[in-house]
N, C-alpha and C positions, 0 to 999 in steps of 0.2 A: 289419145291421152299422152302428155309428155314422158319419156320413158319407153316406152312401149312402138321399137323401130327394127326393121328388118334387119338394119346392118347392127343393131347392136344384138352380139352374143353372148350367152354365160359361158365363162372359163373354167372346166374344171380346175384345181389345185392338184399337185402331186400329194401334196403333204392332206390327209384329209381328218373331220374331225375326231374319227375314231382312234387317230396317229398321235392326235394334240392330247386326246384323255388319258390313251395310255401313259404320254410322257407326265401327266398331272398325277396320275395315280388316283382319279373320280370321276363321276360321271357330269356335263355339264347339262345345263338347263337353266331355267326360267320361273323365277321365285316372285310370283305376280301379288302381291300385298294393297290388295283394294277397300276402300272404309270412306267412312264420311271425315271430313275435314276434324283434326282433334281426336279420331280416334286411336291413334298410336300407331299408325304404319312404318314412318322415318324413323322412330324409337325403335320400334320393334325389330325392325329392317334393320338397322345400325347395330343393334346387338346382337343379333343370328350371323352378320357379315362378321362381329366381332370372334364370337364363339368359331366358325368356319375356319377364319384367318387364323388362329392359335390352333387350331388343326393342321396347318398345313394346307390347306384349299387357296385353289386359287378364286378369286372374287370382284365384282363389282358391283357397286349400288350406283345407281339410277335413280336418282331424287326429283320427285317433282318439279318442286320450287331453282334446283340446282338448273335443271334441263331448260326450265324457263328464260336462264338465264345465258342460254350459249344457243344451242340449235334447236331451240324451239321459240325464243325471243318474240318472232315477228307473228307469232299465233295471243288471240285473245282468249274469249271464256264464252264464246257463242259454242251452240251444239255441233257447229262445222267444223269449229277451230279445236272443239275438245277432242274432235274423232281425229281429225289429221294428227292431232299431237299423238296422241294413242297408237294411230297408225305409226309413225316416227319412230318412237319409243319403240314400238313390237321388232319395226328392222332391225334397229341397235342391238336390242337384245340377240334376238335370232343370230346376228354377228359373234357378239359373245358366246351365245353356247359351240358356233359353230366354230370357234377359238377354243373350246376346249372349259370353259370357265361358266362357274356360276355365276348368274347373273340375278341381282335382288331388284324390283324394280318398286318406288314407292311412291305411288300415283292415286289420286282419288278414286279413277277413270268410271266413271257412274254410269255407265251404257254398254247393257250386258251384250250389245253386236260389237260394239266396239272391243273389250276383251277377248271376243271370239273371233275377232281376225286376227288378234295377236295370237293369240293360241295357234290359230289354222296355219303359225309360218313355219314352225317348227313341229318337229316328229310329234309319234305318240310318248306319252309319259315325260317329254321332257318340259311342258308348261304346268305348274303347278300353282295353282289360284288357290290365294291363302286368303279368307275373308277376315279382318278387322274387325270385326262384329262389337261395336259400341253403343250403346243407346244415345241419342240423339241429345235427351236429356244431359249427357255426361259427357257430350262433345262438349257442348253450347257451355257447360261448366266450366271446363277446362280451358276452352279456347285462348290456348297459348300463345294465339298470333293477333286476337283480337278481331277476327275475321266475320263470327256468329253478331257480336256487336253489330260492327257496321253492316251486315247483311240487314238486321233487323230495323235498322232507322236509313234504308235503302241505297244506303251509299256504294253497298255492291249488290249490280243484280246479277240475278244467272247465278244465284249463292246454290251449290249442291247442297241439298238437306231442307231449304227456308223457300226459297225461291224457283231452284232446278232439282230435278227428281236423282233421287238414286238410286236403281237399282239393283237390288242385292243379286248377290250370285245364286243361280240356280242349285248348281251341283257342285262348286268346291271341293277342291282338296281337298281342305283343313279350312277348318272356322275356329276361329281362337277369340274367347271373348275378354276384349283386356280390360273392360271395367267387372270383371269375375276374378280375374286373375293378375297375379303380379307379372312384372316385367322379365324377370326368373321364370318364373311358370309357365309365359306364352313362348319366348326365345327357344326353352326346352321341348315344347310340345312342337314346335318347326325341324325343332334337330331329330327329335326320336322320328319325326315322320320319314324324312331325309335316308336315316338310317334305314328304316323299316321298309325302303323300297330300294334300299341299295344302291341310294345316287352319290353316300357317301361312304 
């Protein structure tokens, strides 16, 4: 497999991550925000990065559609293409926390193996899988991109939710349901969790 050569070594660093948090004054990790298309992940995501960042926290989001558009471009929407992106996405991140920084990530990613090797690249407690939990009903509602539409008169196949399967997290973190709750009310329920494990 490409990658995987004897003369290539990993280098430790002097400076290591534990060096980077203390100079942050927080703990870094991995803020994994998975749902069906429309159910408010980017929103939700963008406002807990907003809340963090008026704290003081250092931060990056990792957007879908964003990621689609630089180093993840040459991947499509096949089940091969979703896992490699997934897989991409998990190094990045893993980078990040290992920079010392929270890392928000806001991706469909509908394949609970796939989640789980993101999870598996980083320590205990630092991937924290936050479910989006919207009824499909009030995606399809909302569909702010127009995406549920053309899924449904076939112009996109491979649509998660219509066409391709999602499925939900087993054990999550946190499930925040935002057709329950306001955009205030789930942002909060992210932060007190954050607090309540002392990552912030």
């Amino acid at each position: 497999m490409a990658g995987h050569n004897a003369n290539i070594v990993w280098h430790r660093t002097t400076v290591t991550k534990q060096d980077r948090q203390k100079t942050k004054g927080h703990k870094s990790a991995v803020l994994w925000f998975t749902g069906l298309s429309g159910a408010g992940k980017s929103t939700l995501a963008n406002e807990v990065e907003r809340r963090l960042h008026e704290r003081g926290m250092h931060t990056y989001l990792l957007d879908g559609d964003n990621i689609r558009h630089g180093i993840n471009k040459d991947l499509g929407f096949s089940p091969e293409d979703r896992a490699e992106n997934i897989r991409r996405i998990g190094e990045v991140a893993k980078l990040f926390v290992d920079a010392g920084v929270l890392v928000l990530t806001a991706f469909i990613s509908p394949y609970r193996a796939d989640r789980a090797l993101a999870r598996g690249l980083v320590e205990d407690g630092e991937f924290i899988e936050i479910y989006v939990n919207c009824a499909l009903e009030e995606c399809e509602k909302r569909d702010p991109k127009g995406l549920y539409k053309k899924a449904r008169t076939g112009e996109i196949p491979e649509f998660t939710g219509i066409s391709s399967p999602y499925e939900e997290p087993e054990a999550p973190e946190l499930i925040v349901k935002t057709d329950k709750k306001t955009l205030d009310e789930s942002a909060e329920q992210v932060i007190a969790f954050l607090r309540k494990k002392g990552i912030i």
